[in-house]
DODREN-862724 format. One record per residue: y, x, z of N, C-alpha, C in turn; residue in three letters. Coordinates in nm, 4 decimals, decimal comma, padded with zeros to 6 digits. Last residue first. Layout:
BEGIN
SITE         nv         nu         nw        cav        cau        caw         cv         cu         cw   residuo
SITE          Y          X          Z          Y          X          Z          Y          X          Z       ala
...
end
This chain:
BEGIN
SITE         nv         nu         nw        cav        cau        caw         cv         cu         cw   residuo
SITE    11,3988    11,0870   -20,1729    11,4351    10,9592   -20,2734    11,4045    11,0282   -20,4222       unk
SITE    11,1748    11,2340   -19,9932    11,2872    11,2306   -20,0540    11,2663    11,1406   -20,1378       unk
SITE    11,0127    11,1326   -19,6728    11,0041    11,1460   -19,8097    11,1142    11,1502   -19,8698       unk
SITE    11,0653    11,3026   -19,3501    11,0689    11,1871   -19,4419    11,0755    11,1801   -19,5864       unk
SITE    10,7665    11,4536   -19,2273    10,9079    11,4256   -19,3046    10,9238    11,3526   -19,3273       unk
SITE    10,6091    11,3679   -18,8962    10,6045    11,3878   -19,0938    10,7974    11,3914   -19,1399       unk
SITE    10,4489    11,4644   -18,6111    10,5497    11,3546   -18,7532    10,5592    11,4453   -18,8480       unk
SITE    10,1537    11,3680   -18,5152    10,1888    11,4065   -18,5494    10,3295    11,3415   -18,6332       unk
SITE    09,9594    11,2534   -18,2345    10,0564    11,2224   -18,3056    10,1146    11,3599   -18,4108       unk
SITE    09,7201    11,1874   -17,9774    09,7944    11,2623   -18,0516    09,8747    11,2756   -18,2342       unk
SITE    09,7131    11,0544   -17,6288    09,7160    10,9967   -17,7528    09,8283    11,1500   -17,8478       unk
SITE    09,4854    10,9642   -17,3416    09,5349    11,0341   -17,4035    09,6296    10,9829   -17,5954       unk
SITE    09,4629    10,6809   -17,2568    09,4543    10,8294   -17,1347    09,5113    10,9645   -17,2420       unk
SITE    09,6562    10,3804   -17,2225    09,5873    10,5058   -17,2965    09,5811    10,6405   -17,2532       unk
SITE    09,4218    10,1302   -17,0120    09,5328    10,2392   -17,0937    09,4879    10,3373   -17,1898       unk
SITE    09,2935    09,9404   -17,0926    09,3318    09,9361   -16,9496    09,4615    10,0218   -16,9449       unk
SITE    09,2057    09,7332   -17,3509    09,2675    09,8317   -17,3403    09,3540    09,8226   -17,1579       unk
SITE    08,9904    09,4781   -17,3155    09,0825    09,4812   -17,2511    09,1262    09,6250   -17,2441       unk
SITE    08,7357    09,2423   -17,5223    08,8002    09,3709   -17,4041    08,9130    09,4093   -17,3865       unk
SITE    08,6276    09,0651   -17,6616    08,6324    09,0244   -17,5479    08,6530    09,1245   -17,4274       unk
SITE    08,6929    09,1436   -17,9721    08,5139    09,1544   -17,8327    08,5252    09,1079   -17,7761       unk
SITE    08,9519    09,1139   -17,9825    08,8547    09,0114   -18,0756    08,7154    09,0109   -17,9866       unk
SITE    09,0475    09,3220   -17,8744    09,0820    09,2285   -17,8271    08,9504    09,1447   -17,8465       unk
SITE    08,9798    09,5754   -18,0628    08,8887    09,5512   -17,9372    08,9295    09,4318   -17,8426       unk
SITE    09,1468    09,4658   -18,2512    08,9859    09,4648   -18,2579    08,8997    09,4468   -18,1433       unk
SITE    09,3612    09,5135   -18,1683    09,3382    09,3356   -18,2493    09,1840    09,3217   -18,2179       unk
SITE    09,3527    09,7531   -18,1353    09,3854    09,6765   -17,9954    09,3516    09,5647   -18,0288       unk
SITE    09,3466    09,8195   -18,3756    09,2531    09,8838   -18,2649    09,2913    09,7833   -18,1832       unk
SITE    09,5790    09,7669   -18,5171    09,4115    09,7410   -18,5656    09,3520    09,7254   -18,4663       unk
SITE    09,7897    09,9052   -18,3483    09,7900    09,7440   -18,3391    09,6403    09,6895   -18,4343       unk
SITE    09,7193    10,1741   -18,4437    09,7036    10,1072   -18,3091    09,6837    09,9444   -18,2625       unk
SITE    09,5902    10,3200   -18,6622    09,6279    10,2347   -18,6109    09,6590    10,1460   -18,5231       unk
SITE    09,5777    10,7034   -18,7280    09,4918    10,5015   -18,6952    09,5984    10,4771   -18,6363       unk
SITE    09,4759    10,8697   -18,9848    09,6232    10,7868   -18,9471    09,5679    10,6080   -18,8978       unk
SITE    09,2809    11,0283   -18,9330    09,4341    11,0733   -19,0138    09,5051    10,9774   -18,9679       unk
SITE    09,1412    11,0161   -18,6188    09,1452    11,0008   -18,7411    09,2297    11,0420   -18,7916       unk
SITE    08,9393    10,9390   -18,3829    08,9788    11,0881   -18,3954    08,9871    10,9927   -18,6095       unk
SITE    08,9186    10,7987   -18,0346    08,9278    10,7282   -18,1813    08,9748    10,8667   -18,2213       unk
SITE    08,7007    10,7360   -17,7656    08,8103    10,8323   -17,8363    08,7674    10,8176   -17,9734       unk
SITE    08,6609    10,4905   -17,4942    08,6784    10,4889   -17,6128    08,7262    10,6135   -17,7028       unk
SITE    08,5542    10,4834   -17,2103    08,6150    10,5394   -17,2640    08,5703    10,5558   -17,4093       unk
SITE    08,4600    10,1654   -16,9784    08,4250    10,2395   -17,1124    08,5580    10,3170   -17,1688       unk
SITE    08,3132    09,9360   -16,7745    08,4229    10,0755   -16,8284    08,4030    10,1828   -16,8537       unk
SITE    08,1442    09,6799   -16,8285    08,1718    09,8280   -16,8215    08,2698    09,8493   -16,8483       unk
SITE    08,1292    09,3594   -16,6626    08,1575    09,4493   -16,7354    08,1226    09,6017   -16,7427       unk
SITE    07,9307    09,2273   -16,4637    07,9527    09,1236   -16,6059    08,0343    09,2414   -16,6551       unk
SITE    07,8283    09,3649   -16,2893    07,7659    09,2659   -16,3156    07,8187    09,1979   -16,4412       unk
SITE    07,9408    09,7251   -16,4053    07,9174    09,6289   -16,2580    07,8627    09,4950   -16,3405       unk
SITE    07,9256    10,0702   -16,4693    07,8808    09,8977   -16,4634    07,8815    09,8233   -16,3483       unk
SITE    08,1227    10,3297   -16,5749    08,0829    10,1957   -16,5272    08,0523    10,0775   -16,5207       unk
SITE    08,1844    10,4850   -16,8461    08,1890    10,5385   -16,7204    08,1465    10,4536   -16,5729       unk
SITE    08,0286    10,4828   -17,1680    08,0256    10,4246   -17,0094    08,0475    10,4818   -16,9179       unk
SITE    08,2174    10,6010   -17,4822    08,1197    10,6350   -17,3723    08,1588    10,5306   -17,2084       unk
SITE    08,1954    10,6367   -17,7581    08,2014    10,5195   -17,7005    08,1254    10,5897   -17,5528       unk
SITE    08,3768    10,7377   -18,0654    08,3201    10,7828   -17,9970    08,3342    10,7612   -17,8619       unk
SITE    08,4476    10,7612   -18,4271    08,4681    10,6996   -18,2587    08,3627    10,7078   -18,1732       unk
SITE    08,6520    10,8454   -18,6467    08,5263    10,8853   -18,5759    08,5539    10,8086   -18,4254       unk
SITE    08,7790    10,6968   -18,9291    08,8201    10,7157   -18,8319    08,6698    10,7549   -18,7763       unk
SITE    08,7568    10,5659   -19,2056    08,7770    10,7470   -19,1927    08,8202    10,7563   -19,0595       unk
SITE    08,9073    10,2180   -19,1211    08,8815    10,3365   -19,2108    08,8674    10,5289   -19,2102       unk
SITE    08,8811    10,1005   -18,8392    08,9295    10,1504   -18,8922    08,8781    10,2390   -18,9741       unk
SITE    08,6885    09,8393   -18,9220    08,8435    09,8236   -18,9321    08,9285    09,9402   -18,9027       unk
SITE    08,4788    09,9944   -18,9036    08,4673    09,9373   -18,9875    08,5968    09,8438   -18,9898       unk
SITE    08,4708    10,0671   -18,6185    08,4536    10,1858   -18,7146    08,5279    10,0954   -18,8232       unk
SITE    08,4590    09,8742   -18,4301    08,5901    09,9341   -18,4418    08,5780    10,0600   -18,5756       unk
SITE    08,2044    09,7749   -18,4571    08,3189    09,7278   -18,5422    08,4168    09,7814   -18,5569       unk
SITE    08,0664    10,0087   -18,3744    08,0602    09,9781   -18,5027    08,1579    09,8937   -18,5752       unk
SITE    08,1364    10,0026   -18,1332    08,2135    10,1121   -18,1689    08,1718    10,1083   -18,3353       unk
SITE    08,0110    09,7584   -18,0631    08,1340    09,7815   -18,0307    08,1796    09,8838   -18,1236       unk
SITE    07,7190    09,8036   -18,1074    07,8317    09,7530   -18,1661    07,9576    09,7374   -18,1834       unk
SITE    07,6706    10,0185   -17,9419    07,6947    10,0555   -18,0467    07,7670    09,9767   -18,1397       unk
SITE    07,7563    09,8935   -17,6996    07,8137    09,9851   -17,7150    07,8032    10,0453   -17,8736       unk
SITE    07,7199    09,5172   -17,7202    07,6718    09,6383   -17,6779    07,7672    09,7479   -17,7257       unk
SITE    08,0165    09,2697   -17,6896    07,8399    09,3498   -17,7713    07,8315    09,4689   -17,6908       unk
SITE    07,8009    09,2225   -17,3868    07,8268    09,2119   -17,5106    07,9255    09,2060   -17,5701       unk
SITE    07,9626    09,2744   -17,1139    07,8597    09,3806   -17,1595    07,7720    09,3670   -17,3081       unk
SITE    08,3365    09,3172   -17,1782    08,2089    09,2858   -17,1198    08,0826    09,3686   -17,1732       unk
SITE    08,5416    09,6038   -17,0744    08,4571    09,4993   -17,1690    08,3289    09,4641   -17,0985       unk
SITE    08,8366    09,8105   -17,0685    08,6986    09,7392   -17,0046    08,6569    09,5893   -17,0888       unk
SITE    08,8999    10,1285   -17,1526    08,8604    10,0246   -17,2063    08,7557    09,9486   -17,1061       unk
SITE    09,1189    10,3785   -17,2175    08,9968    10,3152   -17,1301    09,0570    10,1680   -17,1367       unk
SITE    09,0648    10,5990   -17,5066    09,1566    10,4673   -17,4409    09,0520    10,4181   -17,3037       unk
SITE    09,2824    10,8278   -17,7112    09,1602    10,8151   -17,5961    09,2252    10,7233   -17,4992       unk
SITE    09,3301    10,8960   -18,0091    09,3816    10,8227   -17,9046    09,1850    10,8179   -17,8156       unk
SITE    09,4426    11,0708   -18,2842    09,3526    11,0123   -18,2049    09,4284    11,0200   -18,0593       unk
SITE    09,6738    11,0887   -18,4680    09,5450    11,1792   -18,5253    09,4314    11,1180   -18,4610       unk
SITE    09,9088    10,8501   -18,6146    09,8312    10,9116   -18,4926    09,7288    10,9627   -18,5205       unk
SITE    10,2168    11,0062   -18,8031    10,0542    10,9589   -18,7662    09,9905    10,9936   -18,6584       unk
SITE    10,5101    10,8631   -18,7724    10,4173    10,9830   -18,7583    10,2979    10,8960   -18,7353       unk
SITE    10,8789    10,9309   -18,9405    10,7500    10,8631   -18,9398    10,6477    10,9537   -18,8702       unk
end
């Protein structure tokens, strides 16, 4: 098994919601996670936006449901760090 610690994603989205919202919903589906929303470009109806999610154990298929739900589009993932775990004894 392993947890992801954080993932750095580029991300294009429209230009609602805004950036704080954005990174407010993604706070608030994922639990104890830090995120942190930055614009690398605008053009007339989107930005591209680097997303870095820093947590104990996020979720990927959350994250992608979520930032689907806005109306954005994971482009990739530029970075992503993982840790594994033992497996628990019986």
């Amino acid at each position: 098994m392993v947890k992801v610690k954080r993932m750095v994603l580029d991300v294009l989205k429209p230009h609602q919601p805004n950036g704080l919202e954005f990174a407010s919903v993604l706070a608030e589906h994922c639990p104890d996670c830090h995120i942190k929303y930055s614009v690398l470009e605008v053009d007339e109806q989107t930005e591209t936006t680097i997303v870095v999610i820093d947590g104990d154990h996020i979720q990927f298929d959350i994250v992608s449901e979520t930032i689907s739900s806005m109306g954005a589009t994971i482009h990739s993932i530029d970075e992503v760090e993982v840790i594994g775990l033992q497996p628990e004894s019986e």
